[in-house]
LOGU-910846 format. One record per atom (N, C-alpha, C): residue in three letters; residue number from 1; x, y, z. Coordinates in Angstrom, 3 decimals, decimal comma, m for minus. Layout:
<rs>
> code|pos|X|Y|Z
> ALA|NUM|X|Y|Z
...
</rs>
This chain:
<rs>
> code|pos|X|Y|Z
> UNK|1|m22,582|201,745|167,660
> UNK|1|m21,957|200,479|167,325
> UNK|1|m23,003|199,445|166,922
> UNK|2|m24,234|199,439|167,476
> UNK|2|m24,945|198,503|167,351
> UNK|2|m26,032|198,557|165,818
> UNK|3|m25,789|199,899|165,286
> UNK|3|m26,859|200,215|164,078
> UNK|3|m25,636|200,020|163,423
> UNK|4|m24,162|199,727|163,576
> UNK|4|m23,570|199,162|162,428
> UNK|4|m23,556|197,488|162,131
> UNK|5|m23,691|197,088|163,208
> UNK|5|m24,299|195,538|162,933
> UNK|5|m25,658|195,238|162,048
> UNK|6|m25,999|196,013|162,384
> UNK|6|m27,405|196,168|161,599
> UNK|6|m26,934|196,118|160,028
> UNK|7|m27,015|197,062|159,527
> UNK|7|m26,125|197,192|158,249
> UNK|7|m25,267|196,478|157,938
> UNK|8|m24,627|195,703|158,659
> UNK|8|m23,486|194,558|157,867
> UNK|8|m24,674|193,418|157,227
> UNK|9|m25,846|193,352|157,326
> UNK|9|m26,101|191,960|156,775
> UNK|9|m26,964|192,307|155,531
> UNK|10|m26,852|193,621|154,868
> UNK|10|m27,453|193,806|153,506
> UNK|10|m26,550|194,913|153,162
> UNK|11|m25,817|194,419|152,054
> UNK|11|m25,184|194,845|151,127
> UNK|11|m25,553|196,014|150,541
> UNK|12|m26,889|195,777|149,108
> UNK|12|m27,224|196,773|148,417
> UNK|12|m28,675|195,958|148,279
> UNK|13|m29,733|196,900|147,867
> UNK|13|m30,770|196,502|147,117
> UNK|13|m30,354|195,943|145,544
> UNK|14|m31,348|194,961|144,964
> UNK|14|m31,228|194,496|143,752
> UNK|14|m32,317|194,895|142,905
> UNK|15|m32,036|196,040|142,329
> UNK|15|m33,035|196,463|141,035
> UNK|15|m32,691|196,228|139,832
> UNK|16|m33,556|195,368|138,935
> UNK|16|m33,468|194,400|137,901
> UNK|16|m35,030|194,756|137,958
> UNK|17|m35,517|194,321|136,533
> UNK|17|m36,885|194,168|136,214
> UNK|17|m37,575|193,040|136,824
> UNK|18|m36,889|191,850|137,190
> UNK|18|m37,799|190,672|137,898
> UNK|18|m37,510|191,232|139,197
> UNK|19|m36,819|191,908|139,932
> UNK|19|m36,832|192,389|141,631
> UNK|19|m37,972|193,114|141,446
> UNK|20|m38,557|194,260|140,196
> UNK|20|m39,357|195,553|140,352
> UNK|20|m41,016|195,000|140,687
> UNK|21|m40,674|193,382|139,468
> UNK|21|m42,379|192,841|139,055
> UNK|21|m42,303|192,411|140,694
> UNK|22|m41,464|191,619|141,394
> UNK|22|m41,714|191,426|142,668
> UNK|22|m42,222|192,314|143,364
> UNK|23|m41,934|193,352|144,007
> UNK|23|m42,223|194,386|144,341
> UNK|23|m44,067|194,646|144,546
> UNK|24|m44,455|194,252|143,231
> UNK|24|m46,098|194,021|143,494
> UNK|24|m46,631|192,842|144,019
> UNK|25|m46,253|191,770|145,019
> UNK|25|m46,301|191,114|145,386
> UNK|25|m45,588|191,482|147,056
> UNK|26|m45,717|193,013|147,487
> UNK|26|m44,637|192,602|148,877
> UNK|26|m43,354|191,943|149,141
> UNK|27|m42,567|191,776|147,878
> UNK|27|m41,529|191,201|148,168
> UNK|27|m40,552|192,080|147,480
> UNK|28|m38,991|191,972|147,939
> UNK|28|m38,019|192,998|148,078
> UNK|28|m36,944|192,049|147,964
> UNK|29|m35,852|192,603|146,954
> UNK|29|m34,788|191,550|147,301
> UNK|29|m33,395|192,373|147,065
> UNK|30|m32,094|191,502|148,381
> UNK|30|m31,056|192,497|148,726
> UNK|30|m30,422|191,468|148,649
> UNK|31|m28,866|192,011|148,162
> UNK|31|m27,886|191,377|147,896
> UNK|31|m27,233|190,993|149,504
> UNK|32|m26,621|189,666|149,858
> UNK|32|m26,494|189,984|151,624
> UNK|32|m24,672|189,193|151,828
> UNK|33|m24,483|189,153|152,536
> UNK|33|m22,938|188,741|152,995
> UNK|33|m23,077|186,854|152,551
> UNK|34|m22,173|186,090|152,671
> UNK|34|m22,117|184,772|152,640
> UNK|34|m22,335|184,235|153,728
> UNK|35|m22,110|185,030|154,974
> UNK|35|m22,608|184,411|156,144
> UNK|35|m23,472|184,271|156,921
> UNK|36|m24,573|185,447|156,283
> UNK|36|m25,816|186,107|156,655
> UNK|36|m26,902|184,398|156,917
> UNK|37|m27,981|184,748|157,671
> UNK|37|m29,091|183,255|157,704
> UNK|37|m30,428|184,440|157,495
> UNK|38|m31,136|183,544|158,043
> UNK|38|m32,819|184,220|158,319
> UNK|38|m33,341|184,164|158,858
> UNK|39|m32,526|183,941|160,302
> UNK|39|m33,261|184,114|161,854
> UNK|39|m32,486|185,986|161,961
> UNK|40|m31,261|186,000|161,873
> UNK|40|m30,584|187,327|161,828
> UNK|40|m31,199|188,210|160,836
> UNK|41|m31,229|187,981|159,514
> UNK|41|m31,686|189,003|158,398
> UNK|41|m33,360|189,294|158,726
> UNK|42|m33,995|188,773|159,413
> UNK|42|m35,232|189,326|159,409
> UNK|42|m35,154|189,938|160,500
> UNK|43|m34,764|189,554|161,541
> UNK|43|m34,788|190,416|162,753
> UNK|43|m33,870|192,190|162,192
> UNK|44|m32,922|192,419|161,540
> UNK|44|m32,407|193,146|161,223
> UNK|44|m33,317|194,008|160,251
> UNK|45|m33,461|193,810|159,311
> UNK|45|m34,486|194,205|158,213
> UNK|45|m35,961|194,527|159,104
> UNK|46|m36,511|194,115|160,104
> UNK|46|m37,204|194,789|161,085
> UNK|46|m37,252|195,536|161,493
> UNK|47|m35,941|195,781|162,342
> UNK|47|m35,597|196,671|163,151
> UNK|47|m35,083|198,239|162,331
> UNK|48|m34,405|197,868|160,645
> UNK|48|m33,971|199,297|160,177
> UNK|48|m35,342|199,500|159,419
> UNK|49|m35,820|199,106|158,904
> UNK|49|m37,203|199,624|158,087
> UNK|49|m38,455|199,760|158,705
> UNK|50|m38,851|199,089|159,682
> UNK|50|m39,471|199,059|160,380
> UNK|50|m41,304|198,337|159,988
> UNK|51|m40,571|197,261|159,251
> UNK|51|m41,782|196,365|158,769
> UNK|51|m41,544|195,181|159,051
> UNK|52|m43,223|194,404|158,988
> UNK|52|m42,837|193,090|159,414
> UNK|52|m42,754|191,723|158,506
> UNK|53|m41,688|191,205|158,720
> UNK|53|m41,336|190,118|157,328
> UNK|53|m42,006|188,725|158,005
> UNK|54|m42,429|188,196|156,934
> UNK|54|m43,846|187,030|156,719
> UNK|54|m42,267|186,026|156,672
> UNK|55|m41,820|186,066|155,385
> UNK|55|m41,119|185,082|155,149
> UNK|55|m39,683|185,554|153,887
> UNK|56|m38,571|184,879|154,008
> UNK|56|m37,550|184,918|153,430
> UNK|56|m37,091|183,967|152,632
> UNK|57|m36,382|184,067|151,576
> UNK|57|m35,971|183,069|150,560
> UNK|57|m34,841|183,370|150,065
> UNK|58|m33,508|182,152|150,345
> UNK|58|m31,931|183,114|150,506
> UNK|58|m31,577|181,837|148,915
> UNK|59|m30,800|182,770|148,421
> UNK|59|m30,475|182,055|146,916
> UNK|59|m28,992|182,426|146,980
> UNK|60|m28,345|181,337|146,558
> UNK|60|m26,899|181,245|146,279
> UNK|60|m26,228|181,209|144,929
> UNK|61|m26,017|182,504|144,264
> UNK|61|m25,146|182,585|143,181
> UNK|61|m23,772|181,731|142,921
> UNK|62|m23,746|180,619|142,325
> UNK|62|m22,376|180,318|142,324
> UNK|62|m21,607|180,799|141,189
> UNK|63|m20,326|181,106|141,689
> UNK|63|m19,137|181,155|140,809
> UNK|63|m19,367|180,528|139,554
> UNK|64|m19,326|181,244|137,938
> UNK|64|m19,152|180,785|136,511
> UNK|64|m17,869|181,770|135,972
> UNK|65|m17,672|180,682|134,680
> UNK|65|m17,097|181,085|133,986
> UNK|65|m17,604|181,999|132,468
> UNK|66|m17,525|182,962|132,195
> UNK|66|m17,502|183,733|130,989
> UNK|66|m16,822|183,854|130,216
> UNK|67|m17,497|183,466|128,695
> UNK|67|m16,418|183,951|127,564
> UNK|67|m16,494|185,581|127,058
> UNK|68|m15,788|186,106|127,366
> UNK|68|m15,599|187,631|126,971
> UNK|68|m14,862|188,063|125,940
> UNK|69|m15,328|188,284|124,426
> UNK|69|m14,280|188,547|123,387
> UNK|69|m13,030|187,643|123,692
> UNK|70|m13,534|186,313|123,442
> UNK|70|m12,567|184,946|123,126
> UNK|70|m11,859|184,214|124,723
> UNK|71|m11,566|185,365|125,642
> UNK|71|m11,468|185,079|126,810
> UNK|71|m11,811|184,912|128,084
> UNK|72|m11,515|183,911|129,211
> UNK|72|m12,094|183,223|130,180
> UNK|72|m12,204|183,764|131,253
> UNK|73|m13,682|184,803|131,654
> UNK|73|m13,466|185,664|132,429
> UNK|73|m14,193|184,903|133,617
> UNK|74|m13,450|185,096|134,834
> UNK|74|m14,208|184,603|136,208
> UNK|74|m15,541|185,542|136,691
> UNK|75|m16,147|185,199|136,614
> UNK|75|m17,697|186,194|137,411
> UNK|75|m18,356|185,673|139,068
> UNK|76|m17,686|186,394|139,898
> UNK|76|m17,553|186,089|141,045
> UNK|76|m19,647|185,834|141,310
> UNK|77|m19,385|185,195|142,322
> UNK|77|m20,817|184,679|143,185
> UNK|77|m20,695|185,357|144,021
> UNK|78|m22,533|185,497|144,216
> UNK|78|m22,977|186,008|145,728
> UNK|78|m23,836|185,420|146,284
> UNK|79|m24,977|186,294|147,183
> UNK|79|m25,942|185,320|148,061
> UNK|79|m27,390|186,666|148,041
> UNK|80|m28,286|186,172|147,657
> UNK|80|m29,101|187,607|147,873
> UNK|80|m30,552|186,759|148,311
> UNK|81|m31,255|187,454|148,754
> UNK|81|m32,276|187,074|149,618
> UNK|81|m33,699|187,732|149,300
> UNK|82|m34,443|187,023|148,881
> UNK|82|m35,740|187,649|148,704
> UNK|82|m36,546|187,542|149,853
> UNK|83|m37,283|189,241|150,376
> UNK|83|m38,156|188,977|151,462
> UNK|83|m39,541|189,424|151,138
> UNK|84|m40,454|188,843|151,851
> UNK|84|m41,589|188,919|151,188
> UNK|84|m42,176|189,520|153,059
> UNK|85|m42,835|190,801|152,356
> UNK|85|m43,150|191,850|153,777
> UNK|85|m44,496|191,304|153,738
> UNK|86|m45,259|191,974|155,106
> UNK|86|m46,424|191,921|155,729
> UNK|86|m47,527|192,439|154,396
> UNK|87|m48,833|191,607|153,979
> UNK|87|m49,764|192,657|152,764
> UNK|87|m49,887|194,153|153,100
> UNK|88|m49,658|195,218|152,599
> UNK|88|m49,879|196,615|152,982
> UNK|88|m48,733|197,063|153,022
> UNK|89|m47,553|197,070|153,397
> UNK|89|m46,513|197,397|154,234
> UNK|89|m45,405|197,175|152,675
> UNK|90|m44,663|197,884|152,576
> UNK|90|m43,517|198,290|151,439
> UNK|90|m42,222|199,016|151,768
> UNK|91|m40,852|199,222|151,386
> UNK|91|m39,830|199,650|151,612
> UNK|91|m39,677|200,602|150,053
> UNK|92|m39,176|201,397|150,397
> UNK|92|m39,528|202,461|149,386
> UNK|92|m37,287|202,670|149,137
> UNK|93|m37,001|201,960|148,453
> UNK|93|m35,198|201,747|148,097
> UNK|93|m35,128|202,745|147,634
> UNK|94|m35,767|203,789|146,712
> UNK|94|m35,273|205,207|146,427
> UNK|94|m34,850|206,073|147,246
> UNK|95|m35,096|205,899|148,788
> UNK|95|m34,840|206,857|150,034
> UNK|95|m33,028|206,678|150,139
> UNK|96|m32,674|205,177|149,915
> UNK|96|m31,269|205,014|150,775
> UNK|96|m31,594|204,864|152,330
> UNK|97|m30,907|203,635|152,354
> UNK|97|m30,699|202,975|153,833
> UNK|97|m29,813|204,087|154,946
</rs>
């Protein structure tokens, strides 16, 4: 019960070309719930990977509108969090959580 709490506060990893260039810098970034903070997400992200996080940076996608072939498409928001690990120390997202 308790390694599923764990897992509720990161969604998915975010691989994009600006998450990858991060990556050489110790930093990692995961898509996370709306209710998630960063006293919880680091302690969590600790405990399943088993590295130690320096510092976190939580960014809030808001809700836009899109024009899609003439029409007004809603593109829902999220919340994703960049963490920036200990120098040396890396999470390797090709394994699966």
């Amino acid at each position: 019960m308790n390694k599923i709490h764990l897992y509720d506060k990161i969604l998915s990893p975010i691989v994009t070309e600006k998450s990858t260039n991060l990556s050489d810098l110790n930093k990692i970034v995961f898509k996370i719930p709306s209710n998630a903070n960063k006293k919880n997400l680091k302690k969590n992200i600790e405990k399943i990977f088993k590295v130690n996080v320096t510092k976190i940076n939580i960014i809030n996608k808001q809700n836009r509108i899109k024009l899609t072939r003439g029409k007004k498409v809603k593109v829902s928001g999220f919340k994703k969090a960049i963490i920036t690990l200990k120098k040396g120390q890396s999470i390797d997202l090709t394994t699966g959580i």
